[in-house]
ZAMARGU-4260 file (C-alpha; in steps of 0.2 Angstrom, whole numbers, plus 5000, padded with zeros to 4 digits):
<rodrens>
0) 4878/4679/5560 | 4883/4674/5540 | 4865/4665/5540 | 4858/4685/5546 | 4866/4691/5534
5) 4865/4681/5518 | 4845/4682/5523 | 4844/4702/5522 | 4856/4702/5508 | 4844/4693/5499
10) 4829/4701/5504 | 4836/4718/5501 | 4841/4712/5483 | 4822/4710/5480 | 4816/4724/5486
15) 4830/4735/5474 | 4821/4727/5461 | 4805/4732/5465 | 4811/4751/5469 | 4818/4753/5455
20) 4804/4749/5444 | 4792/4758/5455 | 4805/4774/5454 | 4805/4773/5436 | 4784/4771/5433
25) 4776/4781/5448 | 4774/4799/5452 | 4785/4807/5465 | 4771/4806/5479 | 4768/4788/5474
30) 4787/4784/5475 | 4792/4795/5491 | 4776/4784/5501 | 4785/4768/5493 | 4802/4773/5497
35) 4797/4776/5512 | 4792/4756/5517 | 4808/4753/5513 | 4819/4763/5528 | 4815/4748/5539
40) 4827/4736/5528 | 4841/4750/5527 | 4839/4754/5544 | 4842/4736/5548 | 4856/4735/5537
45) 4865/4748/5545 | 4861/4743/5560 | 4867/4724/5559 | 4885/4732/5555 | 4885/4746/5569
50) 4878/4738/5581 | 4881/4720/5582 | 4895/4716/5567 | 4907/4730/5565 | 4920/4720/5561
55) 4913/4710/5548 | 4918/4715/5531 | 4902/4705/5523 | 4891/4718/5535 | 4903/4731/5531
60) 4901/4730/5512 | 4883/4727/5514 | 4878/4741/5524 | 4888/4755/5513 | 4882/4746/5496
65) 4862/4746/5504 | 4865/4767/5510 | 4873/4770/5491 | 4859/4762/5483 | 4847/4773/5491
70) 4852/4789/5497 | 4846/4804/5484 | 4838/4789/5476 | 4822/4799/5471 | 4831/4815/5466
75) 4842/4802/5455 | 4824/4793/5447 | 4818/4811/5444 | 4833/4818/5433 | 4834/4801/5423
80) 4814/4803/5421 | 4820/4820/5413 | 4835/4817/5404 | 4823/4802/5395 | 4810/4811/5390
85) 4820/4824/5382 | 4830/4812/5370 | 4811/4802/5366 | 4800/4814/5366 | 4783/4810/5357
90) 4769/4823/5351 | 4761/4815/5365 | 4773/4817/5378 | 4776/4833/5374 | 4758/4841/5376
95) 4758/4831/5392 | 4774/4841/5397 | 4766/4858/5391 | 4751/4854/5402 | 4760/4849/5418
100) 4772/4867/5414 | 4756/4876/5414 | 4747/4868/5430 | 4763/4872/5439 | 4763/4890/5435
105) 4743/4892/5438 | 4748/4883/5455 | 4764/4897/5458 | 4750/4911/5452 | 4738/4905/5464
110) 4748/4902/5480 | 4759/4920/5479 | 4745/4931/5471 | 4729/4923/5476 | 4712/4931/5469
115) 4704/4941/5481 | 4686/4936/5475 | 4689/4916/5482 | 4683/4911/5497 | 4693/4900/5508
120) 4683/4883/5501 | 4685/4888/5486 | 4703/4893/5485 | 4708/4877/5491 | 4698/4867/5479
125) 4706/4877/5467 | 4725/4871/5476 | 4717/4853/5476 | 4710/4853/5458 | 4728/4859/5452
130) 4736/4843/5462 | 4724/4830/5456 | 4727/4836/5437 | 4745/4835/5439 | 4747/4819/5447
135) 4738/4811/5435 | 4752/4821/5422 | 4765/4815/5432 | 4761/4797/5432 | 4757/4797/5412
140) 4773/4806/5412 | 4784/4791/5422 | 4775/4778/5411 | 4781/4785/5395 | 4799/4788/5402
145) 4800/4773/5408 | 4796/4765/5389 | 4812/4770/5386 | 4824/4767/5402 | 4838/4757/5397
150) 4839/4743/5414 | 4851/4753/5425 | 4864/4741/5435 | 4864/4743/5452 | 4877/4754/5463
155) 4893/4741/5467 | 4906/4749/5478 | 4920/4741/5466 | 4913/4755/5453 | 4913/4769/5464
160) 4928/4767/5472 | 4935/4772/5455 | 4928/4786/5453 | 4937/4794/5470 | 4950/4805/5467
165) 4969/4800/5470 | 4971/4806/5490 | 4953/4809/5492 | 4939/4801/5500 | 4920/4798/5501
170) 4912/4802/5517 | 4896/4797/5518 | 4885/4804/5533 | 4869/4795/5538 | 4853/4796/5549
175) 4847/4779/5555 | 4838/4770/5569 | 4844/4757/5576 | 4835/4741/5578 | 4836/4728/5592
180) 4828/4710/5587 | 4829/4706/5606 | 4815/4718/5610 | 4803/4716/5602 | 4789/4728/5609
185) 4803/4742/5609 | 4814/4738/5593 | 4819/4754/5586 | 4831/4765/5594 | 4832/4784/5594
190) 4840/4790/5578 | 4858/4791/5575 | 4870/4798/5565 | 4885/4788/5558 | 4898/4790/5543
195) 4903/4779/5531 | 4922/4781/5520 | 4926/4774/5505 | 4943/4775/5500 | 4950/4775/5478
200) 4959/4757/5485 | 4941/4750/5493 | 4945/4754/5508 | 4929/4755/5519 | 4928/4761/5537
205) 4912/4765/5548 | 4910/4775/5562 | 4893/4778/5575 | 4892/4796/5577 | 4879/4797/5591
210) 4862/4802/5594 | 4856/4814/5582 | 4847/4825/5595 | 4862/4830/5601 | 4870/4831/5586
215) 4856/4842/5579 | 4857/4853/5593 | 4874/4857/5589 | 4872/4860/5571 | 4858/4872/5576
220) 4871/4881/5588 | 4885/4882/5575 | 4875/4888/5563 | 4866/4899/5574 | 4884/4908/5579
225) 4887/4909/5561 | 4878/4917/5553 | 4877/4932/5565 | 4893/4937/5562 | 4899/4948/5576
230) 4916/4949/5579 | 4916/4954/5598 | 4925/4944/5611 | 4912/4937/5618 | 4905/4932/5601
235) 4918/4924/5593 | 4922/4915/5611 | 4904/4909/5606 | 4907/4902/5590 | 4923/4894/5595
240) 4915/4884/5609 | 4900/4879/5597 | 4913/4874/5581 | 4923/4864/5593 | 4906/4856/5600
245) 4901/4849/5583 | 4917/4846/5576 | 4920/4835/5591 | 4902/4825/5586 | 4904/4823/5566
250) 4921/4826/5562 | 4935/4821/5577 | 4928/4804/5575 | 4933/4801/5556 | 4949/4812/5558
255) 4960/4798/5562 | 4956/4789/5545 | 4958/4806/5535 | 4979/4808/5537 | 4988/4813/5520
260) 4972/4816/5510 | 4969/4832/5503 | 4949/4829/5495 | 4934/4826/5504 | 4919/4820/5494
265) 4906/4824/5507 | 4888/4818/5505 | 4878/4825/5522 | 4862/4819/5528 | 4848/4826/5537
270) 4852/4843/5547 | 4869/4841/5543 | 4866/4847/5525 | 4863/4865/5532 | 4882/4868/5537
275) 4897/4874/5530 | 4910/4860/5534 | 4923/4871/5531 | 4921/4881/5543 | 4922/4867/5557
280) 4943/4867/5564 | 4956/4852/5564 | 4956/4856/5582 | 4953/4870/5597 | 4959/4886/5588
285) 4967/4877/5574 | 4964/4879/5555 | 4948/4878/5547 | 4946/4863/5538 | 4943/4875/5522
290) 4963/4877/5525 | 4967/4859/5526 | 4957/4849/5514 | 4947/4851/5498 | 4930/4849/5502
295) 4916/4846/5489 | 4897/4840/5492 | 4887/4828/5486 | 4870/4822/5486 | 4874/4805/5485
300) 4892/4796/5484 | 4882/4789/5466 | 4884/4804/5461 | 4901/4801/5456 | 4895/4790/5442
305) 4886/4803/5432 | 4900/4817/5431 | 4904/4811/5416 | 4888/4809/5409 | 4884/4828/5401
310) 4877/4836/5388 | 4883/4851/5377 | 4880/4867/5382 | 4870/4879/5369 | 4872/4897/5375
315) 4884/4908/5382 | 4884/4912/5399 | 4869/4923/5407 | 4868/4935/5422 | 4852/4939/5430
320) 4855/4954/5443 | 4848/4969/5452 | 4830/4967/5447 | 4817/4979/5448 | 4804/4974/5459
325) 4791/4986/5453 | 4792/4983/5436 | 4797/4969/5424 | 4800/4970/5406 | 4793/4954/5398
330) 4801/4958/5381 | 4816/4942/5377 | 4832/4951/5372 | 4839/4934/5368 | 4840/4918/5360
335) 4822/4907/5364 | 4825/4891/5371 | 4816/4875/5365 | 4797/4872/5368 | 4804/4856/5376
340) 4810/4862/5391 | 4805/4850/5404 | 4797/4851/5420 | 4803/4840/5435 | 4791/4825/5439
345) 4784/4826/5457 | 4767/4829/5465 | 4763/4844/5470 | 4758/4840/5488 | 4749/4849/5499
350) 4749/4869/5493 | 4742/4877/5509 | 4750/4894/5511 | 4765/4899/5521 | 4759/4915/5529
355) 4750/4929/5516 | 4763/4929/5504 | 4755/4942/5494 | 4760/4953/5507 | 4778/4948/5505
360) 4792/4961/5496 | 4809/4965/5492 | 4819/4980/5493 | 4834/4984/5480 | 4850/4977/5477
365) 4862/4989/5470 | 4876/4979/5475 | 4872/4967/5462 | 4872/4979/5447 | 4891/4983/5451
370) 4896/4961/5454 | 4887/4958/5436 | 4898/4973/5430 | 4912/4963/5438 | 4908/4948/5431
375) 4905/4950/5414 | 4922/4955/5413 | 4931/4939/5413 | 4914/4934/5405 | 4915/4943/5388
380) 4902/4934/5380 | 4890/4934/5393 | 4872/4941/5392 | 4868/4952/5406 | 4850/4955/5411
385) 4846/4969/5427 | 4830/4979/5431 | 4817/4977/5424 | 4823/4964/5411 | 4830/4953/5424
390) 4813/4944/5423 | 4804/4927/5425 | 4798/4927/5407 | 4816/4929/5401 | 4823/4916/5413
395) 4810/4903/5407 | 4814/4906/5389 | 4834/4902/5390 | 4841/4884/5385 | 4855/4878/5393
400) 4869/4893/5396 | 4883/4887/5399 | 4885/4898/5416 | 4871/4905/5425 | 4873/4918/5437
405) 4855/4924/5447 | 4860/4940/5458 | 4845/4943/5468 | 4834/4939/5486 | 4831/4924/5489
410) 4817/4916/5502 | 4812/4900/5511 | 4796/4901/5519 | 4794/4890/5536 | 4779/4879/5533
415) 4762/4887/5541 | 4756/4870/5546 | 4773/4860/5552 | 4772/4841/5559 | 4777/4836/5577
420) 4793/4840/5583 | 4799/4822/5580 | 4795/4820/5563 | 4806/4824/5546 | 4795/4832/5533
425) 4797/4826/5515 | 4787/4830/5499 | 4772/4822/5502 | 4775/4812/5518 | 4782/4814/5536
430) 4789/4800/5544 | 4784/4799/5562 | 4802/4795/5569 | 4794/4785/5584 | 4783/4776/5572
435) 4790/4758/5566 | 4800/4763/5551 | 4794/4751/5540 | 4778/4759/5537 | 4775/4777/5532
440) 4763/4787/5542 | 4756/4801/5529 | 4754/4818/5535 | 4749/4832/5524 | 4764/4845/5521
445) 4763/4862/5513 | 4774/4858/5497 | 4793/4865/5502 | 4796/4868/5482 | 4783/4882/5484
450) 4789/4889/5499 | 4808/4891/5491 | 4809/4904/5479 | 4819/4918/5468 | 4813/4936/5467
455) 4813/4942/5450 | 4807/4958/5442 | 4789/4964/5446 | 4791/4954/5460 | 4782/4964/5472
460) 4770/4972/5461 | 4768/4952/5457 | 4768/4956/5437 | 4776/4952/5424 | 4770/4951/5407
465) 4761/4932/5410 | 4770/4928/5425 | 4773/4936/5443 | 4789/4939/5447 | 4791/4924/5459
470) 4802/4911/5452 | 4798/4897/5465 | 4807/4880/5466 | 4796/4871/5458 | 4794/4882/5443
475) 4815/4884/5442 | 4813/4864/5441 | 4806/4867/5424 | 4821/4876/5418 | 4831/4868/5404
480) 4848/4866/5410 | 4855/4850/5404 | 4872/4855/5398 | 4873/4872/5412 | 4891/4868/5419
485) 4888/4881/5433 | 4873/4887/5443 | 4878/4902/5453 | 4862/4909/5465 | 4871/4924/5473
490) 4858/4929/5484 | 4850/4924/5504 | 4845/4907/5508 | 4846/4900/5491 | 4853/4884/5498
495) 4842/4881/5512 | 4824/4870/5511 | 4816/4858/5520 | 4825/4843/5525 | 4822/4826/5520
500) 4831/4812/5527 | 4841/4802/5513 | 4837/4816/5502 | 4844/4830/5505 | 4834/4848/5504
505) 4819/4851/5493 | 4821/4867/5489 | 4831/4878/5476 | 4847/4867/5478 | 4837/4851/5473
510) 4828/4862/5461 | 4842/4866/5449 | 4850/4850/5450 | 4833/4842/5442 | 4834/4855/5430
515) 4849/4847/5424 | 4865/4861/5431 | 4881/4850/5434 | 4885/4860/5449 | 4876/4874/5460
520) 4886/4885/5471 | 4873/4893/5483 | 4872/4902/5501 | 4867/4897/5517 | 4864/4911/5523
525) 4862/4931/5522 | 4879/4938/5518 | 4882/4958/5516 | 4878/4965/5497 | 4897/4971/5495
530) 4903/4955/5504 | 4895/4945/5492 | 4899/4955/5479 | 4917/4955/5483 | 4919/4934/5482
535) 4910/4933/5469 | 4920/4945/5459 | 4938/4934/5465 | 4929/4918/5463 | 4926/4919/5445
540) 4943/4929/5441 | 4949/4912/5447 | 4937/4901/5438 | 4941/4909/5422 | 4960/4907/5425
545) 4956/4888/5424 | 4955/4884/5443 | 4941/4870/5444 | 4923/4875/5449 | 4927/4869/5469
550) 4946/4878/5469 | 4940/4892/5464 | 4928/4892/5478 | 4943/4887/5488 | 4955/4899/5484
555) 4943/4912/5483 | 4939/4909/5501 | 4958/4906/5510 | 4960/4921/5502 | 4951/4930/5513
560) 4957/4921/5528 | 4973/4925/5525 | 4970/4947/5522 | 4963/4945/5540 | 4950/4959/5544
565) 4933/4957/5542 | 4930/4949/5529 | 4943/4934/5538 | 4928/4928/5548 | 4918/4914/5541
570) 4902/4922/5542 | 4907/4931/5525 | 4918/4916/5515 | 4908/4901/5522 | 4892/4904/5517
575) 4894/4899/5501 | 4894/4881/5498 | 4897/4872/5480 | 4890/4854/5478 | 4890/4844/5461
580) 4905/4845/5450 | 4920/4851/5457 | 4931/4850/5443 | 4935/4864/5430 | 4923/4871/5418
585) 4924/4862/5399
</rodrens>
């Protein structure tokens, strides 16, 4: 067993060099299909320690050190590209960034307003023209940021560990296969779930969670009961037998380890990221876990590492609401940003469409008008945009506020071509589940980051001014919000997106973060206009008291627990999740 493991210790130490200089000179197409080649080794990893070691601290430590090195990894490789190029940026570099911002929104114009004089063939030409033009972009783009990469040291528990806060504790959930050297013609094992915990003191425990059909099964049922928010017997007898089912799978096996701790630092994987954990109980009709910890959400427990790591913000806060979606006024009332705002750096994928999205429109919001009212007073600087100048154009133009707040419909679109049901879609490749895991198998996927989207002003008449209306996810990627403290998308579904194993969701949430916001709080699923409204309205009174950015959420939603009626069910406080910086605003 030490021979076992000083060999993949070793080999897993060579292959984090060669990720990491492919992450930093490849575009994201090229560096998911590499990433990729890799879940083999981590899967190995994590399966020497769970499976046939549990007790040994040297599998222990290497297992947690191999899943913190590479979950979120490419999300991670795709700020830093960002972050870099904006503090070097060449004359070069920058008309290479203004051409990949222009291919992108040519790509959005195409896919959601789509010229009625193209034939089929020739539309997707068009789609595939667009791709091939910006992955060549992209990969121009990579080389040049990574001229100027500094060489990053990789993750080491010791560091992290430091980071956790006093009486809090790092959970991190993962999706793996098991691997059995004995059998060869059959080595991989039907996906798992497991959670690792990192303590402030170093402190590590592991714990196998199950088969992840199961487990998926039972989010899907839990969140199912959620969201529809009845409060009949027979409903809420409903919820309560599918919270106590999937509390029993993710959450009753780490409760013992979680006595006198008051924070939880949760990093979900896979399905997993489309729950509230606060809504799951400490047990059978007890309090919800919302009521006994602080919970906040992570993409990755590396993420603690950067919190510090911020940049000034340059605007006052901004609020976007109640938009018109006839018309759109393409006027900017306000400051301009920098012609440097930078767009993420990902290929574009696969661009067929969803269903016909130019079909596709959004009735009014009133409800909105009256929370930005709200709002902007405990916000007195704040800019407020509604109707028809709560635009894409204006959006585009602003530099880093230091809040901003988007009041409007949301959408996710399901993908109009999707892989088998045993496969986990990502950008630009799906890995086959009952494939061998060290070796990608490329399917062509719609891009998710098209299918995510904002409704804006014009939306449904798809005009405004140069733009359409339709602020899609990978278009919100190209927002400059390096030094925003505080995304607040108060609208349906803006936290949902397709699911990526180790990754997260591409969709808005990942969106924003690669635009540079600290922290999004966004929902998970449709909530009443007056009942989002109304948290909304308590959760910044809080903030601005100098609650942090995950209290205030907090507070905001005990509060309602504890005033009973409606409004106590967590369908209305629980579909609000914040994940990033939990800590208060600067």
């Amino acid at each position: 067993l030490p021979q076992a493991i000083r060999s993949l210790q070793a080999g897993l130490a060579i292959e984090e060099q060669h990720l990491e200089l492919n992450l930093a000179t490849l575009a994201e197409a090229q560096r998911q299909a590499y990433a990729a080649t890799l879940m083999g080794s981590t899967n190995s990893a994590i399966s020497l320690h769970l499976q046939i070691a549990p007790d040994n601290p040297e599998a222990t430590k290497l297992a947690l050190t191999t899943l913190l090195r590479r979950k979120g990894r490419l999300l991670e490789s795709g700020l830093n590209s960002l972050q870099v190029l904006r503090q070097n940026l060449t004359p070069e570099a920058q008309a290479m960034l203004d051409q990949l911002t222009a291919k992108r929104q040519a790509l959005a114009a195409l896919v959601y307003n789509p010229p009625t004089t193209l034939t089929t063939a020739q539309y997707q030409a068009q789609l595939m023209q667009l791709e091939q033009d910006a992955n060549q972009l992209e990969a121009a783009l990579a080389r040049s940021s990574a001229r100027y990469q500094a060489e990053s040291t990789p993750v080491e528990i010791a560091t992290l560990q430091e980071q956790i806060p006093a009486h809090g504790v790092l959970v991190e959930y993962i999706r793996y296969r098991p691997y059995d050297a004995t059998n060869p013609a059959n080595s991989w094992g039907a996906p798992r779930y497991a959670a690792y915990l990192l303590f402030p003191d170093g402190r590590v425990e592991a714990v196998d969670l199950g088969e992840a059909a199961a487990i998926d099964a039972a989010v899907n049922a839990f969140s199912r009961e959620l969201r529809q928010g009845a409060l009949s017997v027979s409903s809420l007898t409903s919820l309560e037998a599918a919270t106590r089912n999937l509390q029993s799978r993710i959450f009753d096996p780490i409760a013992p380890y979680l006595t006198d701790l008051e924070h939880l630092l949760i990093s979900p994987d896979s399905e997993l990221n489309r729950i509230p954990f606060e809504a799951l109980q400490t047990e059978a009709g007890g309090d919800y876990l919302v009521q006994r910890y602080q919970i906040s959400y992570l993409n990755s427990g590396r993420d603690l590492l950067t919190l510090d790591v911020t940049e000034p913000s340059t605007t006052p806060a901004l609020i976007l609401a109640n938009p018109d979606y006839d018309t759109a006024d393409s006027a900017v009332p306000i400051a301009q940003a920098s012609s440097t705002s930078q767009p993420d750096t990902r290929s574009l994928g696969d661009n067929r469409r969803s269903i016909e999205l130019q079909d596709l429109e959004f009735g009014p919001l009133p409800g909105t008008a009256t929370e930005a009212e709200a709002i902007a007073d405990v916000l007195p600087n704040a800019t407020i945009l509604t109707e028809a100048q709560a635009s894409e154009n204006i959006l585009k133009t602003v530099a880093a506020p230091r809040i901003l707040h988007i009041a409007t419909h949301g959408f996710f679109l399901e993908n109009a071509n999707p892989s088998s049901p045993g496969s986990r879609s990502g950008l630009a490749v799906v890995l086959d589940e009952n494939a061998p895991t060290n070796s990608p198998v490329g399917v062509a996927v719609e891009n998710p980051l098209l299918r995510s989207g904002l409704a804006l002003a014009g939306f449904n008449a798809r005009s405004s001014g140069d733009e359409d209306g339709v602020l899609t996810a990978l278009e919100a990627a190209n927002l400059n919000l390096f030094g925003t403290q505080l995304v607040v998308l108060s609208a349906c579904d803006t936290g949902l997106g397709d699911i990526a194993n180790g990754e997260g969701i591409y969709g808005l949430r990942r969106a924003f973060t690669l635009a540079g916001a600290e922290t999004q709080l966004m929902s998970l699923w449709l909530v009443s206009d007056d009942g989002t409204s109304d948290l909304m309205a308590r959760y910044y009174d809080k903030l601005t008291s100098g609650m942090g950015r995950g209290e205030a959420l907090r507070e905001t939603q005990l509060e309602m627990i504890r005033e009973g009626e409606r409004y106590s069910h967590p369908y209305y406080w629980a579909s609000f999740i914040l994940a990033g910086d939990w800590r208060p605003l600067e």
